[in-house]
C-alpha positions in Angstrom: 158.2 135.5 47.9 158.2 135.7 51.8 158.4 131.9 53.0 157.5 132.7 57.0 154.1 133.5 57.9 153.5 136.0 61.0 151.8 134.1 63.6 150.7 135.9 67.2 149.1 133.6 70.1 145.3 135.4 71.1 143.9 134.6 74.2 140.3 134.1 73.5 138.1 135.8 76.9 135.4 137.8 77.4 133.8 139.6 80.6 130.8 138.4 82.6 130.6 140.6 84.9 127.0 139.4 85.4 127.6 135.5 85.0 126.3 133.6 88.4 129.6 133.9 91.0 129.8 129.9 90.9 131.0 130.6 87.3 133.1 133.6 88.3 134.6 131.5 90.7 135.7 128.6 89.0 136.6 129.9 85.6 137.2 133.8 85.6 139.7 135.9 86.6 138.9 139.4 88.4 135.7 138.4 89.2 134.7 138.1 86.2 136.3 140.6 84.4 138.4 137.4 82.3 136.4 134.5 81.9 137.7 131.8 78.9 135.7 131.7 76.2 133.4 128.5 75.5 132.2 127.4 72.0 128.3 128.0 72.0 128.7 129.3 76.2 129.1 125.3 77.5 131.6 124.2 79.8 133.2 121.1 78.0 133.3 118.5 80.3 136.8 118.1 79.8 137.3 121.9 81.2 134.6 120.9 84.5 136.9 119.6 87.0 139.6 122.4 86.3 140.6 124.5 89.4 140.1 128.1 89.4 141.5 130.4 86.7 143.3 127.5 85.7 142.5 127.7 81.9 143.5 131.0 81.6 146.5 131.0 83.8 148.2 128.3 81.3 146.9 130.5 78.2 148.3 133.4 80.0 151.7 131.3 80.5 152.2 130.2 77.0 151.0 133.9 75.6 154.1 135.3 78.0 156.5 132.1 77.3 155.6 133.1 73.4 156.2 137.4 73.9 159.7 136.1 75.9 161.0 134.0 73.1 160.2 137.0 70.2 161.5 139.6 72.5 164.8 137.0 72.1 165.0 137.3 68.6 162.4 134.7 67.5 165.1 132.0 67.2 163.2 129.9 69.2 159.3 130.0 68.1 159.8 126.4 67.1 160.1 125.2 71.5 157.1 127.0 71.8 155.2 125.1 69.0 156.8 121.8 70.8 156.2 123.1 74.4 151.8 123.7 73.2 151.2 120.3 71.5 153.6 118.6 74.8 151.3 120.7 77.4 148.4 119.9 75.1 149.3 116.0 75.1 150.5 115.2 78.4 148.9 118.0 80.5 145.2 119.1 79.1 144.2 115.6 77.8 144.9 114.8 82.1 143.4 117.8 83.2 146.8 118.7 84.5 146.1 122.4 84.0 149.0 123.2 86.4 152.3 124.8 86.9 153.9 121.4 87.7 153.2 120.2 85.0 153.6 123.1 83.0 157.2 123.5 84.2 157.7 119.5 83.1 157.1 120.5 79.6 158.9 123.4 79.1 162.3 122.5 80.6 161.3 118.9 78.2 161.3 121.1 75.2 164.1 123.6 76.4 162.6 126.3 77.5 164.0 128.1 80.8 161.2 128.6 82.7 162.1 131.5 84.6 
């Protein structure tokens, strides 16, 4: 029996293309074309003070941080486990939803971030 399990990250979005533009503006991408998905359509508050795109952009980062470490072989999936739960710890508990800090973490766990 196979002891691995296939794992792939999803980026959970969806379009407004209708949403009011204050929305638009602050959360989506392409004008609404990308806008992060919220359980039950609320804004946590945690998410209300994030700049714009912000959410997505670090989702987008750790999706392509994830497709350049398979694309390597895979032999690293384990830094991109570490580099989520430090971003997740350090970063989004601070509404730090930025590449500085971003960048912090992944050269932390290892991971080139070019």
């Amino acid at each position: 029996m196979n002891t691995q399990a296939l794992f792939t990250p999803r980026i959970l979005t969806y379009s407004c293309l209708y949403c009011a533009e204050e929305f638009k503006d602050k959360y989506c991408l392409v004008g609404g074309q990308y806008c992060p998905y919220f359980e039950n359509s609320k804004v946590p508050e945690s998410a209300q003070n994030l700049s714009s795109g912000a959410l997505l952009y670090e989702s987008l980062r750790q999706r392509c941080v994830y497709d350049t470490i398979m694309a390597n072989n895979g032999s690293d999936t384990e830094k991109w486990f570490h580099y989520v739960v430090e971003f997740f710890d350090h970063c989004a508990k601070n509404n730090l939803f930025d590449e500085a800090c971003s960048e912090k973490y992944l050269r932390k766990v290892g991971i080139d971030e070019e």
